[in-house]
C-alpha positions in Angstrom: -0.7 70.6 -131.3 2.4 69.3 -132.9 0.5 67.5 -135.6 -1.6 70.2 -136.4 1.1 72.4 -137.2 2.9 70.1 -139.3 -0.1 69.3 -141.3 -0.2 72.9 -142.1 3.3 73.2 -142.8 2.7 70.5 -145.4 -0.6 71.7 -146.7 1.0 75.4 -146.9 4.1 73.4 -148.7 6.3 76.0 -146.3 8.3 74.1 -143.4 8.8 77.8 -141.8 5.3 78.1 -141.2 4.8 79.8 -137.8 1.7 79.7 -135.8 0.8 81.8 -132.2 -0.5 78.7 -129.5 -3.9 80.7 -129.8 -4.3 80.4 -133.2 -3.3 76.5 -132.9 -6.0 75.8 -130.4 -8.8 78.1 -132.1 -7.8 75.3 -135.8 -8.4 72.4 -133.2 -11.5 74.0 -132.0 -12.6 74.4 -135.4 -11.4 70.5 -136.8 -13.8 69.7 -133.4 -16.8 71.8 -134.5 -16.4 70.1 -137.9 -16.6 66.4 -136.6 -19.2 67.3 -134.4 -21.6 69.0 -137.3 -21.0 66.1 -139.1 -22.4 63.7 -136.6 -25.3 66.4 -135.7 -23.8 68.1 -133.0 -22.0 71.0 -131.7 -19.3 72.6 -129.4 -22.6 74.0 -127.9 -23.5 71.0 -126.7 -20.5 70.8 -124.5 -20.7 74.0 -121.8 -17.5 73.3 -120.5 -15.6 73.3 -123.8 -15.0 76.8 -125.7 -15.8 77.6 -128.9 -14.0 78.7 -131.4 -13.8 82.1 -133.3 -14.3 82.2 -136.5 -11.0 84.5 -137.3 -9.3 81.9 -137.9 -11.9 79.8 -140.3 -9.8 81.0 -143.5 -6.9 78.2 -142.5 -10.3 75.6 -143.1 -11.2 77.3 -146.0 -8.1 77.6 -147.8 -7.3 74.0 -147.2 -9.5 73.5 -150.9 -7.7 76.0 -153.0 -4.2 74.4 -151.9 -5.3 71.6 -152.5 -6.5 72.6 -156.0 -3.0 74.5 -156.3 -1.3 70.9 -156.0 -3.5 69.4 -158.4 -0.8 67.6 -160.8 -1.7 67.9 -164.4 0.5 65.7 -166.0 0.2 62.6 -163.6 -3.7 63.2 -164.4 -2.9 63.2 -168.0 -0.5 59.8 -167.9 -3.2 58.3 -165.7 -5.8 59.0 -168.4 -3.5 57.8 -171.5 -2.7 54.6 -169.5 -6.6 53.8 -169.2 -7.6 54.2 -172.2 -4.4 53.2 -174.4 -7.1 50.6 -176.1 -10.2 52.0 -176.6 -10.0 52.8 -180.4 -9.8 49.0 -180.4 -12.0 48.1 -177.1 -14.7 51.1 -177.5 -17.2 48.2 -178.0 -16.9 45.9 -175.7 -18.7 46.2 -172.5 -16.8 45.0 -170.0 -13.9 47.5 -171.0 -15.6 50.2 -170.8 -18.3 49.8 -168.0 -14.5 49.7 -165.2 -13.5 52.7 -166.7 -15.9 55.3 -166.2 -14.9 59.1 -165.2 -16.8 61.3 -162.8 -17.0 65.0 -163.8 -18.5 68.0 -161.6 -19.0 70.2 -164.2 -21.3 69.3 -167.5 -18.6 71.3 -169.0 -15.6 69.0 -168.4 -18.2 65.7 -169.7 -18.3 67.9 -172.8 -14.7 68.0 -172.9 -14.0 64.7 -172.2 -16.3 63.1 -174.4 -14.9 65.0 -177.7 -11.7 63.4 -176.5 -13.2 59.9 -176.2 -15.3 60.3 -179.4 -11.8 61.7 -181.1 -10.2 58.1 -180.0 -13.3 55.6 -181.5 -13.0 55.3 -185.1 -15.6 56.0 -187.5 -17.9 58.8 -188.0 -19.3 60.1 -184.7 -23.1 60.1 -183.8 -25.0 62.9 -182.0 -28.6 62.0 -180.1 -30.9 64.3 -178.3 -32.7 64.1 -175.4 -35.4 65.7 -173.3 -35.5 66.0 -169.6 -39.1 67.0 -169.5 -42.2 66.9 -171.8 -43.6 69.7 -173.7 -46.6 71.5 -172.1 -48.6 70.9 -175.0 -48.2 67.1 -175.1 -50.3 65.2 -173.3 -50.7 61.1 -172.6 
């Protein structure tokens, strides 16, 4: 259980971080469950094996927001200056452009991050609409 408890040390960024054996074999249980869902099974499956509760499912959980807590701004900032030092000069050539695309979750950050791009290429900037769908009243 060693690893698992230094994991969340590291994760928790606190080297103090103490944990009851319970609750230690409960977060295995749980990292189990996980692999087997993933692969379509369950603890269930197993009569022998216990399952575990679900008090401690909020270590799991958590995992994402301290992750999102370490997320380093400025490295992602450098990283994105460094890849795109040349595009007011590249912006039209294919090849440069097609290895450097960026994957958004939210349409709000591509919104962001195209004004940025389009405040890099010179010239006057173009907007063109789009439909997803048809209009009802238009037919083929």
């Amino acid at each position: 259980m060693d690893d698992l408890l230094y994991r969340r040390r590291r994760e928790a960024i606190d080297n103090n971080l103490h944990m009851e054996d319970d609750t230690l074999k409960n977060l295995r249980l749980l990292e189990i469950e996980q692999i087997l869902n993933r692969n379509g099974r369950s603890l269930k499956d197993f009569p022998l094996m216990p399952m575990p509760s679900v008090r401690d499912a909020h270590f799991v959980i958590n995992k994402l927001i301290r992750e999102e807590l370490e997320y380093d701004i400025a490295s992602e900032h450098q990283m994105f200056d460094e890849l795109f030092a040349e595009l007011s000069v590249k912006y039209k050539d294919h090849s440069y452009l097609k290895e450097r695309g960026i994957l958004a979750p939210k349409s709000t950050d591509v919104d962001e991050l195209n004004s940025i791009m389009l405040s890099m290429i010179p010239g006057e900037s173009r907007t063109y609409l789009s439909a997803d769908t048809l209009c009802p009243t238009e037919k083929w």
